[in-house]
C-alpha positions as CSV (number, residue, x, y, z in Angstrom):
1,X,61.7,-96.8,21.7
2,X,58.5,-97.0,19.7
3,X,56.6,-95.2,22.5
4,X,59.4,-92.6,23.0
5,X,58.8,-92.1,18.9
6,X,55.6,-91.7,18.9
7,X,55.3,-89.1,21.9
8,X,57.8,-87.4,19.6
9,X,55.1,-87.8,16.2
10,X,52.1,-86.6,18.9
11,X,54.5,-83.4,19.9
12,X,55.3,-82.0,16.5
13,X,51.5,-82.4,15.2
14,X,50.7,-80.6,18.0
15,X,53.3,-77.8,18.1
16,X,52.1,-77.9,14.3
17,X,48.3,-77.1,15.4
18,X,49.3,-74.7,17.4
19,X,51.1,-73.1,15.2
20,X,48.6,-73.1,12.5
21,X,46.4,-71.4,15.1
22,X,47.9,-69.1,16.8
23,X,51.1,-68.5,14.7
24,X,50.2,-65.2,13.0
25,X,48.7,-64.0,16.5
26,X,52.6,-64.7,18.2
27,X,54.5,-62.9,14.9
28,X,51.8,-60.1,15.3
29,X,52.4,-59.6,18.9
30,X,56.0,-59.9,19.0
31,X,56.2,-57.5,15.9
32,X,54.3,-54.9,18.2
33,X,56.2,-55.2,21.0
34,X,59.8,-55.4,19.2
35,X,58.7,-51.9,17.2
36,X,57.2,-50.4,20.2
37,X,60.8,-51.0,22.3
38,X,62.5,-49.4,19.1
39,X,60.2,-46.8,18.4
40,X,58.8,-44.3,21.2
41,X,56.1,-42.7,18.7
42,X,54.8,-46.3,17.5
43,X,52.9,-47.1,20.6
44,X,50.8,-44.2,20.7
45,X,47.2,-44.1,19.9
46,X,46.9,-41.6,17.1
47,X,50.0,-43.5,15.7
48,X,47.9,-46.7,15.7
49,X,44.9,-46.0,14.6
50,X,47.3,-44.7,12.0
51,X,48.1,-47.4,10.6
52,X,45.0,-49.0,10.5
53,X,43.9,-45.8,8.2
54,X,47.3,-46.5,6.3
55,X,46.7,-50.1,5.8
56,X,42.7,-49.9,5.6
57,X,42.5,-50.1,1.3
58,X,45.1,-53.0,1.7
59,X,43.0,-54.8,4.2
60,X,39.8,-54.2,2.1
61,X,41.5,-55.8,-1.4
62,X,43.1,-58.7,0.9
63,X,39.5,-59.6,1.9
64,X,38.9,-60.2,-2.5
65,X,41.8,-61.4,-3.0
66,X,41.4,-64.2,0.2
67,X,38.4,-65.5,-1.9
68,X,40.8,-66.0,-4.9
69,X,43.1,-67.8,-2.9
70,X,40.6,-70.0,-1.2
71,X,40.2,-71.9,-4.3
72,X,43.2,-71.8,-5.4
73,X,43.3,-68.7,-7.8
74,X,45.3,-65.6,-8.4
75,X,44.2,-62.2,-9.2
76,X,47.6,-59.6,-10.1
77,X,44.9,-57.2,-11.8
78,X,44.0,-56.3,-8.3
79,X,45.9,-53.6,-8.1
80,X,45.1,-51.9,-11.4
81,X,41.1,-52.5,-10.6
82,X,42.0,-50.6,-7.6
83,X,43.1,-47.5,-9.8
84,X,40.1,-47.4,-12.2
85,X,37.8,-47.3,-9.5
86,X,39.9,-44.4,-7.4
87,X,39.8,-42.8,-10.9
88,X,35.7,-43.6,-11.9
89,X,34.7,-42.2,-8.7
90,X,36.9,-39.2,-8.7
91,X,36.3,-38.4,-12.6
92,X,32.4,-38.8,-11.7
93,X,32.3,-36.8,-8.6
94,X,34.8,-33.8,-10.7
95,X,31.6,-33.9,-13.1
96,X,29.1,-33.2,-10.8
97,X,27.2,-36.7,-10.3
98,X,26.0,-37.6,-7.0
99,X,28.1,-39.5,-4.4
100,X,25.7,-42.2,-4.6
101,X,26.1,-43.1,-8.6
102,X,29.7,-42.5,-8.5
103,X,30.4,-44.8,-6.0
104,X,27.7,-47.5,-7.3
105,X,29.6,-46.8,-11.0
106,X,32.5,-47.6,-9.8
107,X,32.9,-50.2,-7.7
108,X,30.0,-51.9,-10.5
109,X,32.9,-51.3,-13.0
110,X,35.6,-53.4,-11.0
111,X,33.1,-55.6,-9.9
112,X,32.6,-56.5,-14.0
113,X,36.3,-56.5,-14.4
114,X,36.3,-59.2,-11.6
115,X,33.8,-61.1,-13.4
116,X,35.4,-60.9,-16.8
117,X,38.5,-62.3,-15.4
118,X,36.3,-65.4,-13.6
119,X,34.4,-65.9,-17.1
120,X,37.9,-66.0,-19.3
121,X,39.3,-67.9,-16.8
122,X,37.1,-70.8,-16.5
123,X,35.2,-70.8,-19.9
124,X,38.5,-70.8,-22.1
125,X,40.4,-73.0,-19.6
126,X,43.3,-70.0,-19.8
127,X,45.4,-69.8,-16.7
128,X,44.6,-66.9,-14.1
129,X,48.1,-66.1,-14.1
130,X,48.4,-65.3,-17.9
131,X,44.8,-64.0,-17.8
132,X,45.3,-61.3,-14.4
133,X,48.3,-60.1,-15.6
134,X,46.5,-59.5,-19.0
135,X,43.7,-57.7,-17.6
136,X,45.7,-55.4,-15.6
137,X,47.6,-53.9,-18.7
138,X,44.2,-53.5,-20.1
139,X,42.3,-52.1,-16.8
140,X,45.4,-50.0,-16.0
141,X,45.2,-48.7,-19.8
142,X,41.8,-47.8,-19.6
143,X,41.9,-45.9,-16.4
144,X,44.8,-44.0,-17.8
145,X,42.5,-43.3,-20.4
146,X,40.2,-41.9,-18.5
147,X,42.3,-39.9,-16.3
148,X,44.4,-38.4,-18.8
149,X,41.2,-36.1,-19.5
150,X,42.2,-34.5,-16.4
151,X,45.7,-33.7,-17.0
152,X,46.4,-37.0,-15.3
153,X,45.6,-35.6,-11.9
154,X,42.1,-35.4,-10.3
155,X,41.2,-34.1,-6.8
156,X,38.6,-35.5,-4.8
157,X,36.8,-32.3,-2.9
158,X,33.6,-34.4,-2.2
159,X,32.7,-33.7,1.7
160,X,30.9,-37.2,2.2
161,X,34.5,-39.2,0.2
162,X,37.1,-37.6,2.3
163,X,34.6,-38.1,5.8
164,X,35.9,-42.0,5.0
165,X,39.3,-41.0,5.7
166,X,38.5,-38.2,8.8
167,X,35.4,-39.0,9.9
168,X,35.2,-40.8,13.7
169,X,32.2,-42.5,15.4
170,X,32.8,-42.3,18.8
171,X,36.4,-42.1,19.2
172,X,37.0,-44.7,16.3
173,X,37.8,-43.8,12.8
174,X,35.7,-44.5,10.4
175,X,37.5,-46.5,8.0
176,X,38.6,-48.9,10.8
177,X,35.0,-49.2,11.2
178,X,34.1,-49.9,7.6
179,X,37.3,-52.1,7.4
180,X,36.5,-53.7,10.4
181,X,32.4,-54.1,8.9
182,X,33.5,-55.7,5.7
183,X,35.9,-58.3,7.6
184,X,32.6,-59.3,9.6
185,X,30.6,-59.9,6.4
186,X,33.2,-61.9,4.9
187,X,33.7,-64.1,7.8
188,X,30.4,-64.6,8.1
189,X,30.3,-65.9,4.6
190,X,33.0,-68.4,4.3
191,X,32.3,-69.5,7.9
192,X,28.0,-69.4,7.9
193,X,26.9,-69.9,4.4
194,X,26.6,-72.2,1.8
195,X,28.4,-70.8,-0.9
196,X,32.0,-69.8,1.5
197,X,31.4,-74.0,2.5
198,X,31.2,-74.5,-1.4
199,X,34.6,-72.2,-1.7
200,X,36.7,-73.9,0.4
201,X,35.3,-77.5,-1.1
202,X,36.5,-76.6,-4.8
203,X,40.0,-75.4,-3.1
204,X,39.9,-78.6,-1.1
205,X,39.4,-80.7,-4.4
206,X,38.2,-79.6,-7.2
207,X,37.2,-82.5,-8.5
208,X,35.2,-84.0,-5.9
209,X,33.6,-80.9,-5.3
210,X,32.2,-81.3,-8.9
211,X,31.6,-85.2,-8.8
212,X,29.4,-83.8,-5.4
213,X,27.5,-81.8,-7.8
214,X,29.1,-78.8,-7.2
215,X,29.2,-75.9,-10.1
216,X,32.8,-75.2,-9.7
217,X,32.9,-72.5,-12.6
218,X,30.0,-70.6,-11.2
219,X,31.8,-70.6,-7.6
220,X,35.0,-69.6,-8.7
221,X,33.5,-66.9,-11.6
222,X,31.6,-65.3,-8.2
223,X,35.4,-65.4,-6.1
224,X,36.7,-63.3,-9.0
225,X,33.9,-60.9,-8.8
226,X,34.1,-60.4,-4.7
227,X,38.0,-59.7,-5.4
228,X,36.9,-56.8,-7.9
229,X,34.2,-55.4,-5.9
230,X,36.4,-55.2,-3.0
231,X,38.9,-53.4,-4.7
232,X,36.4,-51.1,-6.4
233,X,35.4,-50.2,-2.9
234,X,39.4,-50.0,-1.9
235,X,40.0,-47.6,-4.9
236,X,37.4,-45.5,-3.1
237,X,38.8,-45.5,0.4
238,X,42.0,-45.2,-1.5
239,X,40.9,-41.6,-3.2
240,X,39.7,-40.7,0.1
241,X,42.4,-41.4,1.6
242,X,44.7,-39.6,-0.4
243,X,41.9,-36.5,-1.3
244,X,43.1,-37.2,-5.0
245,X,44.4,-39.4,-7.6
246,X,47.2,-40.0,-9.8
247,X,48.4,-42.4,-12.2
248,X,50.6,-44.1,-9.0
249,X,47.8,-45.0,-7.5
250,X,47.3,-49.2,-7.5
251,X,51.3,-49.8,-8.7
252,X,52.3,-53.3,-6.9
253,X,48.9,-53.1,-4.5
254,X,48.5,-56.7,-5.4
255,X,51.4,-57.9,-4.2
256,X,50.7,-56.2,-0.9
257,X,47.3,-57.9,-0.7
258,X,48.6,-61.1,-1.5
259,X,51.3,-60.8,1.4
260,X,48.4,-60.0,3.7
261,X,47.1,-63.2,2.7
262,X,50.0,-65.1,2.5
263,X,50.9,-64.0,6.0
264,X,47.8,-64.9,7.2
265,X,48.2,-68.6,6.3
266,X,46.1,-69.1,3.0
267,X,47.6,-72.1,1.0
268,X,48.6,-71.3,-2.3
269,X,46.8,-74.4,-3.6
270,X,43.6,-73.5,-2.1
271,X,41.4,-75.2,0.6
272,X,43.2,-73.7,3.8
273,X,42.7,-69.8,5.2
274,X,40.9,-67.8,7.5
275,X,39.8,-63.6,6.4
276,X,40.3,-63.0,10.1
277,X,44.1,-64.3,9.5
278,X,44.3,-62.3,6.6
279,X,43.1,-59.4,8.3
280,X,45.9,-59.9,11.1
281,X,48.3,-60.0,8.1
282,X,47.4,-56.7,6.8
283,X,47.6,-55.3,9.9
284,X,51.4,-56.6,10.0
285,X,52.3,-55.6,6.6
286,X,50.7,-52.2,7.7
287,X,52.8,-52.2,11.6
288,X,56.3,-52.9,9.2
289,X,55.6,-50.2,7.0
290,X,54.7,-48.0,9.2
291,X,57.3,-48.3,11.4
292,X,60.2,-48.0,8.7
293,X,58.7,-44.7,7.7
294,X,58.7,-43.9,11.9
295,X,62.8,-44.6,11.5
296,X,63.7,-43.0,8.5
297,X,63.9,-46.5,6.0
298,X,64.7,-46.2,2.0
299,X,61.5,-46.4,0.4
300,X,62.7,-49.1,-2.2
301,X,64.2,-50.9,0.7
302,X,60.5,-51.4,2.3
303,X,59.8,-53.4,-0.8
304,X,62.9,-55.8,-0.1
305,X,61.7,-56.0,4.1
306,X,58.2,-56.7,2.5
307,X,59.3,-59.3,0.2
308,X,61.3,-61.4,2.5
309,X,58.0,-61.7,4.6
310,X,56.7,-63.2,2.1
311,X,59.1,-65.7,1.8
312,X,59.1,-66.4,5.0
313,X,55.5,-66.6,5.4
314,X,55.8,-69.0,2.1
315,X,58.3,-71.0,4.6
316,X,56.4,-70.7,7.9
317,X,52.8,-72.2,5.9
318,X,55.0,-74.8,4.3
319,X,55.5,-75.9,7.7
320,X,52.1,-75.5,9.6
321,X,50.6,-76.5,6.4
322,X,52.1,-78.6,4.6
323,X,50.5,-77.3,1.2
324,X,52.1,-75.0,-0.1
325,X,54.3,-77.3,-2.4
């Protein structure tokens, strides 16, 4: 009996591993093929590489936002950095600066947004839920601000901007290509250097991680600023994207970055993720959307299909994980 138990034990902690491997690669693939059976005009190659334009801005602030995660943070101004830059580049480009300041201006902006967020955080020991959701009234506000000098509507006319959205290099569009770039970098740097070894450490256990010697604060201020820089560069492809911007632009984009991440297996307390799994999870938040607009889906009720993922990515983790609690 105790051998028959503990072939049992051995089973499950390996259906577990596999799982926590592979799992987001099998809900991915059967995704695909359940919406290609349903939908004639999903499998088709203009339709996916599609979605992958559709989803590319998502992807990019998932990438921040993973960082955040990793050691155990929350960033819900995400999606209002993401507006202010759309809205600095735009505003700078409709006054006549060249591409390479506005885009440097902007994406610096949210990149200091990110940082002021890190350095409230960690230096008045205020929560990064409370502290996010503060900073997103007041970056939202700001780039309201701005925008409203423009009759809150700004077109982006820029050639070099709206080649991001279509622009190809050979055969491949070009923001799959800088999507695809930015995912390399940021796999390289949790998975090759010293500090993405240091970020998973402090979401492991923080407090060892500092007993080892480890500046915590620093690590965590420098997570914050990789989530705004990312979406300063999303609120660019964003603007490109959509060849203009409006004070929509950004509303709930957090929560859609944080189910890319969630999908992708990221623990909520830190410690546990992969940006390659994250980028898998965009990709399915992008297939579901994609293919509800294909078949004619209420808007609103995309939110309520979205939001169940979640939960059921929250469930699936629990599982695999065991960390999520």
């Amino acid at each position: 009996m105790n051998q028959a138990a503990g072939k049992k034990a051995v089973s499950g902690e390996q259906l577990r591993a596999s799982l926590e491997k592979g799992g987001i690669l099998l809900v991915f693939a059967l995704l695909f093929l359940l919406f290609s059976v349903l939908s004639a005009k999903f499998c088709t190659t203009a339709n996916i590489f599609n979605i992958f334009k559709q989803v590319s801005h998502i992807a990019i602030l998932a990438i921040g936002m993973t960082f955040v995660f990793l050691y155990g943070g929350m960033d819900l101004s995400a999606g209002a950095n993401i507006f202010l830059g759309a809205v600095c580049v735009a505003a700078m480009l409709e006054e006549g600066l060249p591409v390479w300041a506005a885009v440097a201006v902007a994406v610096g902006l949210c990149t200091a947004m990110g940082l002021l967020n890190g350095i409230i955080i960690e230096k008045l020991g205020i929560n990064c839920v409370i502290v996010t959701l503060g900073s997103q009234l007041l970056i939202r506000g700001l780039a309201l601000h701005i925008i409203a000098e423009y009759r809150q509507w700004i077109y982006v006319k820029n050639p070099a901007v709206l080649y991001l959205n279509t622009g190809t290099v050979l055969g491949m569009p070009v923001l799959l290509l800088l999507t695809a770039a930015l995912y390399a970098v940021a796999y390289l740097v949790l998975s090759r250097s010293a500090f993405g070894r240091r970020v998973y450490a402090v979401g492991g256990n923080e407090r060892a991680a500092h007993l080892c010697g480890l500046n915590t604060s620093r690590i965590k201020m420098l997570c914050y600023m990789i989530s705004g820089l990312c979406a300063g560069v999303a609120g660019i492809v964003i603007a490109s994207r959509l060849g203009m911007v409006n004070t929509t632009v950004g509303i709930g984009m957090e929560f859609d970055a944080v189910t890319a991440v969630v999908l992708g297996g990221c623990a909520v307390k830190g410690g546990e993720g992969n940006v390659l799994k994250t980028f898998v999870g965009a990709l399915i938040v992008g297939m579901i959307a994609n293919f509800m607009t294909l078949s004619g889906v209420n808007e609103h009720f995309q939110d309520a299909v979205l939001g169940g993922f979640i939960l059921l990515a929250a469930v699936f983790n629990r599982f695999t994980l065991g960390k999520n609690d």
